[in-house]
N, C-alpha and C positions, 0 to 999 in steps of 0.2 A: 822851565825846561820843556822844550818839545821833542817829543817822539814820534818820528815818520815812520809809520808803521808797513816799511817795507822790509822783511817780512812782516805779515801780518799778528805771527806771535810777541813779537815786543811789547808786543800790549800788557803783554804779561809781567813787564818791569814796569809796570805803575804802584803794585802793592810794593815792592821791597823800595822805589823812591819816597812816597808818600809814607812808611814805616818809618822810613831811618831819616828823611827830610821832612817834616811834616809841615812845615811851612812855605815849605816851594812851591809854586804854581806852577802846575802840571795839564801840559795839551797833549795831546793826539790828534796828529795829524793822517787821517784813515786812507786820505787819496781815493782810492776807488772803494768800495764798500765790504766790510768781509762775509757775514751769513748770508747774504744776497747777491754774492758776487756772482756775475752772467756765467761764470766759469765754473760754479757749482750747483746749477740746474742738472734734476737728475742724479745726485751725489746727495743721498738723503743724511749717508754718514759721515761726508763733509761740515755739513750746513751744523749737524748736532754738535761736532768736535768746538766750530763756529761762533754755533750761541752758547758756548760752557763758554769760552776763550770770554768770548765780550759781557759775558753776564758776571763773571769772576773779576775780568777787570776794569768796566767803563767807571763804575764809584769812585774809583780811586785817580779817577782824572775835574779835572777843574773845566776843561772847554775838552770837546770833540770838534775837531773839526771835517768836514765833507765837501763835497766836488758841487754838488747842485741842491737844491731844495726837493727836488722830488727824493732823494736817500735822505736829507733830514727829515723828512715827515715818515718816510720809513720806520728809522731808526724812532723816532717819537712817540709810532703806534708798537713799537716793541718793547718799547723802553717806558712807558707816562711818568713813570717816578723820575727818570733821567731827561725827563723833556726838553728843560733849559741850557743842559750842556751841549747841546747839538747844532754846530755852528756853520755856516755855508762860508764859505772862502774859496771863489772858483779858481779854475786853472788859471794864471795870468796867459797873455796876450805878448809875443818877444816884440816892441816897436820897431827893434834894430832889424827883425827878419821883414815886415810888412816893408818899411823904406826902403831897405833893397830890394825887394819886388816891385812897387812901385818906379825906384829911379831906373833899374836895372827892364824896364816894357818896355819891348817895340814893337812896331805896329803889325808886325806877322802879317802886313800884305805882300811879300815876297815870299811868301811859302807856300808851297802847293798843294801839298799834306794838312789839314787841320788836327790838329792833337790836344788830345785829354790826356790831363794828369792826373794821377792817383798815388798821393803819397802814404803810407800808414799799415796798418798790418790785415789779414783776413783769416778766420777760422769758419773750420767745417763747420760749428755749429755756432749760430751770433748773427755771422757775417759771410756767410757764404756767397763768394766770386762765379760761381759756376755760369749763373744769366750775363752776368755783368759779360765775363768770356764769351758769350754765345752770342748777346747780343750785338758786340762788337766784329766777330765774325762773319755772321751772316746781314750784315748792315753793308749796301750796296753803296753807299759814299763814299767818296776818297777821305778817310780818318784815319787814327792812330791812337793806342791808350796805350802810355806809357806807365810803370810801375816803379815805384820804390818804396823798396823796405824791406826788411829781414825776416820772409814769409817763409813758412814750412814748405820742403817741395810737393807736399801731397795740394797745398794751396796754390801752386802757381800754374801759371797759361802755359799750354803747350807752346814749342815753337813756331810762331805767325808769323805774318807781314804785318797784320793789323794790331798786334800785341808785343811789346817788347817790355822785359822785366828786369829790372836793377837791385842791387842791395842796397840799403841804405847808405847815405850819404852824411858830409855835415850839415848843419843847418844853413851856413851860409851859401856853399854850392847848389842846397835845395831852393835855398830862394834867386838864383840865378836858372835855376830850370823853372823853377814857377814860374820865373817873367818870362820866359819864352815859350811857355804851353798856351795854348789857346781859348782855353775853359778846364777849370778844375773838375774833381769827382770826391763828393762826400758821403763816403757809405755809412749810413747809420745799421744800430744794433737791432738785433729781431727782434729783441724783448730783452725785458731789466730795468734800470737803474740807471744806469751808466751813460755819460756822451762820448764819444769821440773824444780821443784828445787832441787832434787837430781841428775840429769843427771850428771856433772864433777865429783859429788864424785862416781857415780856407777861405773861411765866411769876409774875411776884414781884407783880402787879396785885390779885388777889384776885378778880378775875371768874373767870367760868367759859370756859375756852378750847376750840373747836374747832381742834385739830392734824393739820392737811393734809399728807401724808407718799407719798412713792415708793419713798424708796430704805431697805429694810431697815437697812442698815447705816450711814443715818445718822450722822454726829457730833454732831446735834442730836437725841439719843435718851440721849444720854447725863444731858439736862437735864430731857428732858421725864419720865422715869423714875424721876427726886426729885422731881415734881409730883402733887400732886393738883387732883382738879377740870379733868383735863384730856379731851376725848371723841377718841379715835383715829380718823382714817379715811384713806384711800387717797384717790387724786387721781382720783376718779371720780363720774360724775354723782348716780348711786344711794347712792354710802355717803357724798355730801357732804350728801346731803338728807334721809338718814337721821340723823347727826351736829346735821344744824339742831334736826330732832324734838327729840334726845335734850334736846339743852339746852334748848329753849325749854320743855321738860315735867318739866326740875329730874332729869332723870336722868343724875347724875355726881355723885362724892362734894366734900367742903366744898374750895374752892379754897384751894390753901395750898404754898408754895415757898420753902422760907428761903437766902434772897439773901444772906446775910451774907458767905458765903465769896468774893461778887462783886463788893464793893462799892469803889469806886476808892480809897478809903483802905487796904483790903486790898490791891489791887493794888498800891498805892505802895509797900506794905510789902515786897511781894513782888519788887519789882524795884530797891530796896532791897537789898534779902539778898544779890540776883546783885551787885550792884554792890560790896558789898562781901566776897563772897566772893574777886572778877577781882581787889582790892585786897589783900588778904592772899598772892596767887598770890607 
């Protein structure tokens, strides 16, 4: 049995599963992380509710599984008696959205406007738009950052010329505006644990990415590091406007990130293996 622990309290049906089934093999599947979740920085009496939840209930699971290795080794230095149960199984990879962006590119020499996309969400505190905004304003080139996703209105751009803002889409309409964007936008997190969860698919696009970055020691550096075609800059006004330059003046090498090792078939495979590893135990 897996439990997707969205909410994060289900975790708490592991002791009455494992009571009354005690032979079932029991996962947790945690997706983003709970006591160290970027969302409870600052929330001292979150984080403690947190580690009672996960400390009452991780024993009673057979595998944990998590998004990257940087939150399993987390979870390992909070956990050492739980060390083994802590399993990396990343986000898959949709093949079916990357092909459509792929077949679906044209060669955007008939457009006059050069546009960046940015698909995904933004908060005050993480991932804050406000440079990304600014820098795109006061940037003297003829460009465009288009936006989608279902952002708080305290998060979104005023009305522009150089900014226009969309709701979310389906995926496959999103991957017909990706092929007709001109270079993508990957914001990573200020600080945490966490990636992005569009990071592999922007990365695996074939456009040219501008990579918005704070925290040195990202876990999302680990992907952008097997990429090319990607332009590094800091969360600041000057090197996001510089970064616009680079790309829209073709300076960055050929875009290219092979996805395979991320692809939900892979993943299936991979959590597969655990499963029948807990089976031979």
């Amino acid at each position: 049995m897996i439990i997707g622990s969205t909410p994060f309290s289900l975790l708490l049906l592991g002791k009455w599963i494992k009571t009354n089934y005690p032979s079932s093999q029991l996962i947790a599947d945690m997706s983003d992380p709970f006591s160290f979740n970027m969302g409870n920085k600052g929330r001292p009496r979150r984080v403690r509710i947190a580690r009672y939840i996960e400390t009452k209930s991780f024993p009673y699971f057979d595998k944990i599984i998590v998004l990257n290795e940087t939150i399993q080794k987390r979870y390992q230095q909070l956990y050492p008696e739980l060390a083994e149960k802590f399993q990396v199984v990343e986000q898959g990879v949709d093949e079916d959205f990357i092909n459509r962006v792929n077949e679906s590119t044209c060669s955007n020499k008939n457009i006059a406007q050069f546009t960046f996309l940015y698909a995904g969400g933004f908060y005050k505190k993480g991932r804050n738009p406000v440079n990304l905004y600014n820098a795109f304003e006061l940037s003297e080139l003829d460009c465009k950052l288009e936006i989608y996703g279902n952002i708080r209105k305290i998060n979104r751009p005023k009305n522009s010329s150089k900014i226009e803002y969309h709701k979310a889409v389906d995926k496959m309409k999103l991957a017909d505006i990706t092929a007709k964007a001109n270079a993508l936008i990957l914001f990573d997190n200020d600080y945490g644990y966490q990636v992005p969860g569009k990071t592999i698919e922007t990365l695996a696009s074939g456009k040219p990415v501008l990579f918005i970055y704070k925290n040195n020691n990202s876990p999302t550096l680990k992907y952008i590091k097997d990429a090319s075609g990607v332009v590094w800059v800091k969360n600041l006004v000057p090197d996001i406007r510089e970064g616009i330059y680079q790309i829209i003046k073709g300076e960055y090498n050929q875009p290219y990130f092979d996805y395979s090792p991320y692809t939900w078939e892979k993943m299936r495979m991979k959590l597969e293996n655990l499963l029948m590893k807990e089976e031979k135990k």
